[in-house]
C-alpha positions in Angstrom: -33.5 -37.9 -2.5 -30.4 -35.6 -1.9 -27.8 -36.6 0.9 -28.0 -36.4 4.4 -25.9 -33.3 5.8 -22.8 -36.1 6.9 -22.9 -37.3 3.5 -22.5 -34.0 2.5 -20.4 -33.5 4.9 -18.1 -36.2 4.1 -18.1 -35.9 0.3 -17.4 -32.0 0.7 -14.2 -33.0 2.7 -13.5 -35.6 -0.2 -13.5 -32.8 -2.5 -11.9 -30.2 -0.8 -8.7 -32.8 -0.7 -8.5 -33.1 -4.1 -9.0 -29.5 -5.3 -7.2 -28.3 -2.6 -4.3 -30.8 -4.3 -4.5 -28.6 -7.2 -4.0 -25.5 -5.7 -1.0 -26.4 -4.1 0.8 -27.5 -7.5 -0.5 -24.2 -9.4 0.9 -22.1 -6.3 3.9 -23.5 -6.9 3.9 -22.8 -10.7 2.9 -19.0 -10.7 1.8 -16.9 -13.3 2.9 -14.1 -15.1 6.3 -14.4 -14.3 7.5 -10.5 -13.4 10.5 -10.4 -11.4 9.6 -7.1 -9.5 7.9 -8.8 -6.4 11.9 -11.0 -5.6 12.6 -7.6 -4.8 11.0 -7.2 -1.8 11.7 -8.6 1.6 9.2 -10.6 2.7 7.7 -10.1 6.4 5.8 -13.4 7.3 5.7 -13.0 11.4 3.3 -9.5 11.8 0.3 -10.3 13.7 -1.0 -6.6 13.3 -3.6 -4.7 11.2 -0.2 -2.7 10.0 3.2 -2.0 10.5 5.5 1.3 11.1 8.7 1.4 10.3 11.1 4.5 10.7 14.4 5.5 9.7 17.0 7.4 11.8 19.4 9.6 11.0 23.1 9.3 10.1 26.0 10.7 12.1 28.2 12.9 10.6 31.9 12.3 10.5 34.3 12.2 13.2 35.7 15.1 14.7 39.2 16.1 16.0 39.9 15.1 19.1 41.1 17.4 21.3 41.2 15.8 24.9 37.5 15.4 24.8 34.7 14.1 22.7 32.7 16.0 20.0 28.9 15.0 20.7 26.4 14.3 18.3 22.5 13.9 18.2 20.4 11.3 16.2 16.8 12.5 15.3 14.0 10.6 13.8 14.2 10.1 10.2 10.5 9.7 8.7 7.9 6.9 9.1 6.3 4.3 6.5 3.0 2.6 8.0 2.2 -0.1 5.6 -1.6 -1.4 6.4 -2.7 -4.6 5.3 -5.2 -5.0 2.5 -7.8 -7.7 2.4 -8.3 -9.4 -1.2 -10.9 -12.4 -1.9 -13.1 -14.7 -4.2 -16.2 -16.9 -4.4 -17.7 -19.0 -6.9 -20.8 -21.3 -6.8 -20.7 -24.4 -8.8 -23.9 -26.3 -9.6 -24.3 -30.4 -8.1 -25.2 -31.4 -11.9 -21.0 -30.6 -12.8 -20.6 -33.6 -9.9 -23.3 -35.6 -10.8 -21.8 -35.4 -14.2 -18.1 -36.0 -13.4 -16.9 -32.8 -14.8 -14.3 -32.6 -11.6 -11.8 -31.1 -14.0 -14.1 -28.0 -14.3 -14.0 -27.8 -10.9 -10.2 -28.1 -10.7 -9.9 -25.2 -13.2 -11.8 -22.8 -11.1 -9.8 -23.7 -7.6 -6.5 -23.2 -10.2 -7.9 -20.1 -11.7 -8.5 -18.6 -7.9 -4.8 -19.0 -7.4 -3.6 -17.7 -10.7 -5.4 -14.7 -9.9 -3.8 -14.4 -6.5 -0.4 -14.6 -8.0 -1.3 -12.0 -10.7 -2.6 -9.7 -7.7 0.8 -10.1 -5.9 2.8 -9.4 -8.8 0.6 -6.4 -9.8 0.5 -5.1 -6.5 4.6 -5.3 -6.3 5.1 -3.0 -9.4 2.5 -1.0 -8.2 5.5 1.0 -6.6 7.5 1.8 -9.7 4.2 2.7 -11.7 3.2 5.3 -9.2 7.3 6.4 -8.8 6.1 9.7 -9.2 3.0 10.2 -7.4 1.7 10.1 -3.6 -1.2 7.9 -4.6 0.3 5.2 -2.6 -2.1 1.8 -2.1 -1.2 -0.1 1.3 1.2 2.7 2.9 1.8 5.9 4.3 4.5 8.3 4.0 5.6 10.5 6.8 7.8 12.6 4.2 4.9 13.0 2.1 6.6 13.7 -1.6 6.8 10.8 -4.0 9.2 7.7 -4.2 11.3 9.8 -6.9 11.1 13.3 -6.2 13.3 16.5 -6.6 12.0 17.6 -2.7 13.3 15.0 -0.8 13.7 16.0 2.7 15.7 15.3 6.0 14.6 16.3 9.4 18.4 16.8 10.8 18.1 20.6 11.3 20.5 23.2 9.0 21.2 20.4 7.0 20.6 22.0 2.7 19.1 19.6 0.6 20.0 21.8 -2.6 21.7 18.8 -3.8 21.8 15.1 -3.5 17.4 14.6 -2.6 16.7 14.6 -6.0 16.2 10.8 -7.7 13.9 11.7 -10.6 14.7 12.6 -14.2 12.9 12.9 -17.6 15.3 11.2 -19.6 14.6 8.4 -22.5 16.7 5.5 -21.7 20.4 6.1 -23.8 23.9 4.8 -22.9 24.0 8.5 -21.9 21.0 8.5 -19.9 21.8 5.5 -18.0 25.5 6.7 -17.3 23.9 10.0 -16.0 21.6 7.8 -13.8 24.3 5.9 -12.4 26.9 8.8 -11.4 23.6 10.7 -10.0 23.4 7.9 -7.6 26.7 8.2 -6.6 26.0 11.4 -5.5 22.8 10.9 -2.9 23.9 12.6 0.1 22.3 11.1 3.3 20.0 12.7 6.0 23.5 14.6 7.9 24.0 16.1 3.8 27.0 14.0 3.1 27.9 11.8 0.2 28.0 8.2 1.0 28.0 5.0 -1.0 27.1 1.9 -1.0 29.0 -1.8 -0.5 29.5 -1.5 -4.5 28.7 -1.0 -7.6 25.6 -3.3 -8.4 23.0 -1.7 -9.8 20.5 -3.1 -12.2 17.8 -1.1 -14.8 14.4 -1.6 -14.1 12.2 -1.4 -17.4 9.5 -2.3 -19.3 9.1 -5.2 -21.9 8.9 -2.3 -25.3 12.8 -1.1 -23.8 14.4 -4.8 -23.2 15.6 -4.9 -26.8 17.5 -1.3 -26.0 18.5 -2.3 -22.8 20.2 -5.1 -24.3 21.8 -3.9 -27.4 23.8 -1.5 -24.6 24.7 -4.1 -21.7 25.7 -6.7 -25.0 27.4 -4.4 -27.1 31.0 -4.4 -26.0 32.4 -2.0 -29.1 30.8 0.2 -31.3 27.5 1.7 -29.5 26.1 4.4 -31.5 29.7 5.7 -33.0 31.8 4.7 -36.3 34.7 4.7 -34.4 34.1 1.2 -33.2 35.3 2.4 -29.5 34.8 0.2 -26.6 31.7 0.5 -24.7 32.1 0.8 -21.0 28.2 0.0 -20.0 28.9 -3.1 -21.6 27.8 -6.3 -19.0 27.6 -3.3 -16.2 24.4 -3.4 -14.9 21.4 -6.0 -14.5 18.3 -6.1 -16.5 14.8 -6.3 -14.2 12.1 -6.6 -17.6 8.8 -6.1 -16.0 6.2 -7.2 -18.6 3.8 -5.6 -15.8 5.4 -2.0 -15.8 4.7 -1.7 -19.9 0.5 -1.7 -18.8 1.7 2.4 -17.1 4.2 3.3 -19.5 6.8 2.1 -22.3 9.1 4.2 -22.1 10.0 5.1 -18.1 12.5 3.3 -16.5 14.8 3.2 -13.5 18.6 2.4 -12.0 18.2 0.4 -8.4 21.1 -0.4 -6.2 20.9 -3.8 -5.6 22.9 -3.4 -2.2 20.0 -1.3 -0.8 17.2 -2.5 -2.3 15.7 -5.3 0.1 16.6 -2.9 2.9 14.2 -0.9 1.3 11.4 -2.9 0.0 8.8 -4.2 2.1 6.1 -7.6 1.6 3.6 -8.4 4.4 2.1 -11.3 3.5 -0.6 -12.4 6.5 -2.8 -14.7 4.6 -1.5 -16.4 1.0 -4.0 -18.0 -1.2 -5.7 -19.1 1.4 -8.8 -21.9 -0.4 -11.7 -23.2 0.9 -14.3 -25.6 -0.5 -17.7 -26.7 1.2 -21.1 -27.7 -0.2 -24.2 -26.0 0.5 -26.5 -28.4 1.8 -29.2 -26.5 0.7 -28.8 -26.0 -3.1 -25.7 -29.1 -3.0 -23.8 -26.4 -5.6 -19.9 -26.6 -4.6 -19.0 -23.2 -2.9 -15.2 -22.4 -3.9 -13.4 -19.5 -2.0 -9.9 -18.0 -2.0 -9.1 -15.4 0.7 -5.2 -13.0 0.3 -4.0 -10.5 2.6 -0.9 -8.9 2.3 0.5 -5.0 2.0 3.5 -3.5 0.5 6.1 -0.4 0.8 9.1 1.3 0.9 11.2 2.8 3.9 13.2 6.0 1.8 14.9 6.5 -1.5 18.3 6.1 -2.1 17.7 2.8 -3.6 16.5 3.8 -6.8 17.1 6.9 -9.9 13.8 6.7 -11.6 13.2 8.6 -15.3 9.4 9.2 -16.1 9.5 9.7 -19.4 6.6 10.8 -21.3 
């Protein structure tokens, strides 16, 4: 005779505490450790189906005064709408794994459900550097409509010439060259009035793949030497951060990137509405144990200047 629905009931509620138990330890433990997602700045408190965000523009400098004020006008910069994305999972478990005591089997799928909600996350996150390059965006929208690196970027301040200073893509393999071209490239972004700023510093950091870690390496470790007999000392030595995403080397081995570490969590944004969110019940029916794992987040940037991406081919 099979239980009553309370019994069910209760012994459904028994089980959900316990593999619910496990669930909270793996969350804590993570897998695939890529470090792109810390980048992001997490948004926990949206209650909407999306979010807009928009930049305005820069003022220009200060003029001469001459008894009165020189006026200026801001303008709307461009939007980014990031929409939420629903992700989620369901397994049935036969009553004989119960009957038989195999709970740890049952503790492996609710631990496998979150290990595949922390892959998602973390695949999602470098999801943004993998499509540098394109306007196949996944959970956004971009009101300037050219690609994360692109030689067209754009401003909507009128007469303003972007003939130099939009551009943050290249071609180039990484090299001590390379990445010294990358950083003074950087330095000379010019914002939406079409003058040269900086940032707080000089903190950048080179995003790469796993195949270029060695490379990246050899020229942040080297301090004399690099590439030349003549033993010289080696300026890019202990410069710049190293971001190894063992995610970005399943799009490309070889492209990498500079990011200014000063701008880059203005930038990046992480709308997490619903995180590994488990549920466990029994079908009174067919008694099998019905595991469930529900994730809802989306993901974008708001502009550029952030990052000097090289696609390399």
């Amino acid at each position: 005779m099979g239980m009553s629905t309370q019994q069910s009931q209760q012994f459904a509620a028994i089980l959900e505490k316990k593999l619910y138990d496990v669930t909270k330890e793996r969350q804590a433990l993570g897998e695939l450790p890529d470090p792109v997602l810390d980048l992001y700045t997490d948004i926990t408190d949206s209650k909407n189906p999306y979010e807009e965000f928009m930049e305005l523009s820069t003022l220009g400098d200060i003029q001469e005064f001459n008894g009165k004020f020189t006026t200026q006008s801001l303008y709307e910069g461009f939007t980014t709408k990031i929409e939420l994305k629903r992700y989620g999972l369901m397994v049935a478990t036969d009553r004989d794994l119960v009957d038989d005591e195999k709970f740890g089997m049952l503790e492996e799928v609710a631990a496998g459900m979150v290990d595949g909600c922390n892959r998602l996350r973390r695949k999602n996150a470098v999801q943004t550097f993998a499509r540098a390059n394109t306007v196949a965006f996944d959970t956004m929208k971009s009101g300037e409509g050219v690609s994360l690196a692109s030689t067209g970027h754009k401003t909507k301040v009128p007469g303003i010439s972007t003939a130099t200073g939009f551009s943050n893509s290249g071609t180039d393999a990484l090299t001590k060259l390379s990445l010294a071209a990358a950083r003074i490239n950087m330095r000379k972004f010019r914002n939406s009035q079409g003058i040269r700023f900086n940032t707080t510093g000089d903190n950048y950091a080179i995003i790469h793949p796993d195949e270029l870690d060695f490379k990246v390496q050899e020229i942040l470790g080297t301090p004399f030497g690099l590439d030349t007999a003549e033993h010289n000392k080696n300026v890019q030595a202990g410069k710049y951060k190293s971001i190894n995403s063992l995610l970005l080397s399943d799009y490309s081995s070889t492209s990498w990137g500079l990011i200014d570490m000063d701008m880059v969590k203005k930038s990046l944004k992480w709308i997490q509405r619903a995180k590994a969110d488990y549920k466990v019940t029994i079908d009174f029916m067919t008694l099998a144990t019905m595991q469930s794992i529900y994730e809802r987040h989306g993901y974008g940037f708001v502009g550029w200047r952030w990052l000097y991406w090289n696609t390399v081919v």
